[in-house]
VEXVO-308120 format. One line per 5 residues: number of its first residue (from 1); their letters; for each residue z, y, x of N, C-alpha, C, O. Coordinates in pm, 1 decimal, m for minus. Atoms other than C-alpha are relative to their C-alpha. Layout:
<nodes>
NUM) a) Z:Y:X:Z:Y:X:Z:Y:X:Z:Y:X  ...
</nodes>
This chain:
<nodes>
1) xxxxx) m80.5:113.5:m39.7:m2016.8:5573.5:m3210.5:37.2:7.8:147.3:146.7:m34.0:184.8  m41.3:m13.3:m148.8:m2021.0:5643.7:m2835.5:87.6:103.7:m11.6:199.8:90.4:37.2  m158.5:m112.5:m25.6:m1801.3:5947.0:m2869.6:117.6:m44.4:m33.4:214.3:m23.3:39.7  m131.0:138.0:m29.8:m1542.4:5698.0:m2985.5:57.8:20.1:110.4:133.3:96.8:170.2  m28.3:47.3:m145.0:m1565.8:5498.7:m2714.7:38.5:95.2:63.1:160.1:82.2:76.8
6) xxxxx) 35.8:m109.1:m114.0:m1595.9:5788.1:m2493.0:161.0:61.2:m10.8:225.6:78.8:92.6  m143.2:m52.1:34.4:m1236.2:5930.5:m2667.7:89.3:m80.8:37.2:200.0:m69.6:89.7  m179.9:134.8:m44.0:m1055.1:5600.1:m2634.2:29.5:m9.2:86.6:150.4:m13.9:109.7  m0.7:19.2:m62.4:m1183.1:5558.4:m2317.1:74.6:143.2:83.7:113.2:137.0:200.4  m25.8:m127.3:m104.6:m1075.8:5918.2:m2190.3:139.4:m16.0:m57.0:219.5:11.8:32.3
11) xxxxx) m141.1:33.4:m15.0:m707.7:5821.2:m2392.0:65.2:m61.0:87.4:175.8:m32.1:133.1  m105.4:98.0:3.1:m657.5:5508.9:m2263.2:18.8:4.2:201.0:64.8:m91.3:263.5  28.8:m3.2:m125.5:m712.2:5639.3:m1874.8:108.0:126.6:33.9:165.9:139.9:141.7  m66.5:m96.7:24.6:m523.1:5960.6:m1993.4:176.2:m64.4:19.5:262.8:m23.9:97.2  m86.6:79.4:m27.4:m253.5:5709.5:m2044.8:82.6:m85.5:140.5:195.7:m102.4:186.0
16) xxxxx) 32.6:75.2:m131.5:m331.4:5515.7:m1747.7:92.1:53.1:90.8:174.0:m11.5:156.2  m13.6:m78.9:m128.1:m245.7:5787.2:m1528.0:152.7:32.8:0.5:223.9:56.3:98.1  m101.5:m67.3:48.2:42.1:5883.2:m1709.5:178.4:m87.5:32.4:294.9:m60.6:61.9  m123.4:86.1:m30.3:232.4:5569.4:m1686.4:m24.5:m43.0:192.3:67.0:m86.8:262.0  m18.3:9.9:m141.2:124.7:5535.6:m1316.9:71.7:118.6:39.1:190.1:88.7:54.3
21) xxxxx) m96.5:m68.1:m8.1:269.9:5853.6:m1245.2:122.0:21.6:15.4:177.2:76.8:110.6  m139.3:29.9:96.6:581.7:5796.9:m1431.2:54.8:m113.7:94.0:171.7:m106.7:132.0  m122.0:113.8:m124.1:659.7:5441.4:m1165.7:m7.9:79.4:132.6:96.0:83.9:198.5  8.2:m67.9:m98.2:544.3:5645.8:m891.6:107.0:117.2:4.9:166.6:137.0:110.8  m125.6:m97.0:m33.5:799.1:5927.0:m948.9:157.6:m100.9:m14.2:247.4:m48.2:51.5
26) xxxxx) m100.8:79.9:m3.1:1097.0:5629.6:m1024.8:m1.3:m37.8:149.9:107.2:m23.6:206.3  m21.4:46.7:m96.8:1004.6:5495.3:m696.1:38.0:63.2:80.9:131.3:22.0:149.9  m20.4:m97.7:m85.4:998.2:5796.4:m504.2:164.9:5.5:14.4:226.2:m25.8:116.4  m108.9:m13.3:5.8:1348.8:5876.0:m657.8:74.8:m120.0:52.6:167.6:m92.5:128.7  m79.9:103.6:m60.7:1477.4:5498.5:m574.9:35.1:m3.6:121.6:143.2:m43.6:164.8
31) xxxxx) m15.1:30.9:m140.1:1399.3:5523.8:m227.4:65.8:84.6:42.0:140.2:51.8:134.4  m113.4:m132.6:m61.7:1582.8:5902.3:m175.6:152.1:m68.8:m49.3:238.8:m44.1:34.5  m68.6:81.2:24.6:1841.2:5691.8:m337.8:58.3:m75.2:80.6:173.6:m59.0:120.6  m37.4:93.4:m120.0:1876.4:5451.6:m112.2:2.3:58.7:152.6:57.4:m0.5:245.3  11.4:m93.0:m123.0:1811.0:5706.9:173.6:135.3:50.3:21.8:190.2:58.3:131.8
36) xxxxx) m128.3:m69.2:23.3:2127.0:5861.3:53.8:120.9:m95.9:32.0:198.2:m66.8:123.3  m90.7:145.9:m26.1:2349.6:5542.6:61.3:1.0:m12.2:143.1:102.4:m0.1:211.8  m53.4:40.1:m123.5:2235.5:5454.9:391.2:68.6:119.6:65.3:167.7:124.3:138.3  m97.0:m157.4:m79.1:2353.6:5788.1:508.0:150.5:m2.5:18.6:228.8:m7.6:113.5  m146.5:m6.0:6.3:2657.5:5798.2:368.5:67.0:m104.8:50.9:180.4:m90.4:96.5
41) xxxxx) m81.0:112.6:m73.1:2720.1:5420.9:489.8:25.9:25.9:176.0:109.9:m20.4:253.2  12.5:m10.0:m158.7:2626.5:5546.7:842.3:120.4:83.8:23.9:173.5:70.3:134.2  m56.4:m102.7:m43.5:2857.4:5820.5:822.7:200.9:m37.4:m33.7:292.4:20.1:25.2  m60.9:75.8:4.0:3127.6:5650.2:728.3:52.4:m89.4:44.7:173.5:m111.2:46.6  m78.7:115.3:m145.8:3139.0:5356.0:978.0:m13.0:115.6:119.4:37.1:60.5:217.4
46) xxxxx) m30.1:m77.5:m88.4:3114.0:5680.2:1224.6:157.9:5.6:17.5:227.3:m42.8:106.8  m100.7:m46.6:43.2:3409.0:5807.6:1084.2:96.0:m95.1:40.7:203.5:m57.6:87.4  m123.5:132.2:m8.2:3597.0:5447.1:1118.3:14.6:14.9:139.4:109.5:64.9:199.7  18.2:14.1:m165.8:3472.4:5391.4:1475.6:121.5:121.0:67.8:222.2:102.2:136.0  m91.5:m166.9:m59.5:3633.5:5784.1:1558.1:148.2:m19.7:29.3:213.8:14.4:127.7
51) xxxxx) m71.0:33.3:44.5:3899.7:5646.8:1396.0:108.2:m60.5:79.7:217.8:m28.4:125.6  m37.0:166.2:m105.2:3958.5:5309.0:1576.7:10.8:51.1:170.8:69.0:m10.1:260.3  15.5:m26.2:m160.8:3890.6:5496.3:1918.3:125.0:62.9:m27.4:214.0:13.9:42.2  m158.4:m68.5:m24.6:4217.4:5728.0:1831.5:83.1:m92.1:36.3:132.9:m95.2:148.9  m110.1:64.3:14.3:4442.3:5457.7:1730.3:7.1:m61.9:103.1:119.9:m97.0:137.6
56) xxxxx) m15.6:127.6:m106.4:4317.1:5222.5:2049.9:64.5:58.6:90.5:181.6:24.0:106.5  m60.4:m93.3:m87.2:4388.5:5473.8:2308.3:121.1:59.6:m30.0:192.8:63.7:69.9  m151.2:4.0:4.0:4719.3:5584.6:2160.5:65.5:m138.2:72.9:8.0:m246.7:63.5  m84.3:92.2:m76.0:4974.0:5368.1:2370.3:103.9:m19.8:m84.8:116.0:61.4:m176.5  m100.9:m3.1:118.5:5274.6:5241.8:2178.1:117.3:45.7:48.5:213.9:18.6:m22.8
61) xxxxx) m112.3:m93.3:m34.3:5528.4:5445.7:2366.1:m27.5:179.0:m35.1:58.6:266.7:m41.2  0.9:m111.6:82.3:5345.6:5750.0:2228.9:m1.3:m10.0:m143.9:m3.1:89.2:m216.7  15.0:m32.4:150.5:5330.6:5618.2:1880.6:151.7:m11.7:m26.7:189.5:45.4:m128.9  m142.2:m2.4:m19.5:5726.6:5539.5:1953.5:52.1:104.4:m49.4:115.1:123.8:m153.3  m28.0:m118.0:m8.9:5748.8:5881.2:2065.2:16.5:112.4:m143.1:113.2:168.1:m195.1
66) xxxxx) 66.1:m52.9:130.4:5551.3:6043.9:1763.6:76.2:m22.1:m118.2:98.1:72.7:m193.6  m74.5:82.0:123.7:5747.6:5819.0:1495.3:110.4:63.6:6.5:152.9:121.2:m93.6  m138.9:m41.2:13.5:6064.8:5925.6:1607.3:38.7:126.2:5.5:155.1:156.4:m20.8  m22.8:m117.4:1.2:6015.1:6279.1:1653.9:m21.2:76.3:m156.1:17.6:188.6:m188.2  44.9:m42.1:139.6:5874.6:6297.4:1274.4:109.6:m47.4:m60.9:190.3:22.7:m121.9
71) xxxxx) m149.7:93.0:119.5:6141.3:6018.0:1110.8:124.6:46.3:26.9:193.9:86.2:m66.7  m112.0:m27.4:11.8:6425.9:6093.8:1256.9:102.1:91.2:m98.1:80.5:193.8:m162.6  m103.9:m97.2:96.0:6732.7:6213.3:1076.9:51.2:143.0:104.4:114.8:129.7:208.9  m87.6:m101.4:m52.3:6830.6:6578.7:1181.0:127.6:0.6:m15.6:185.6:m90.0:m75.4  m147.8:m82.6:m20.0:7165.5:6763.0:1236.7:37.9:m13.9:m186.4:142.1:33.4:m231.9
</nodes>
């Protein structure tokens, strides 16, 4: 009768471990997850900022300039 016990008890720990494991690797993955996101959010409002610094510093007699040397109608 103790070797039973002794079986269930070595399943139900067998188990135990198995489903701890099992949230422990979900979590792991959630958080590289979310590691990843913030990244890409960071890299991204970089990108804007870069962005926003071109357009501020352009003057509007060079975007004048620029516009009309691209739009214009040729010969």
């Amino acid at each position: 009768m103790t070797k039973i016990y002794l079986i269930i008890l070595m399943c139900a720990f067998g188990l135990g471990a198995f489903f701890y494991g099992r949230n422990v690797g979900v979590a792991k993955c959630e958080k590289q997850n979310l590691q990843n996101q913030i990244n890409i959010t960071k890299q991204k409002q970089m990108n804007e900022r870069i962005i926003n610094d071109k357009v501020f510093k352009t003057g509007v007699a060079d975007i004048r300039r620029i516009l009309r040397d691209k739009y214009t109608i040729a010969e």
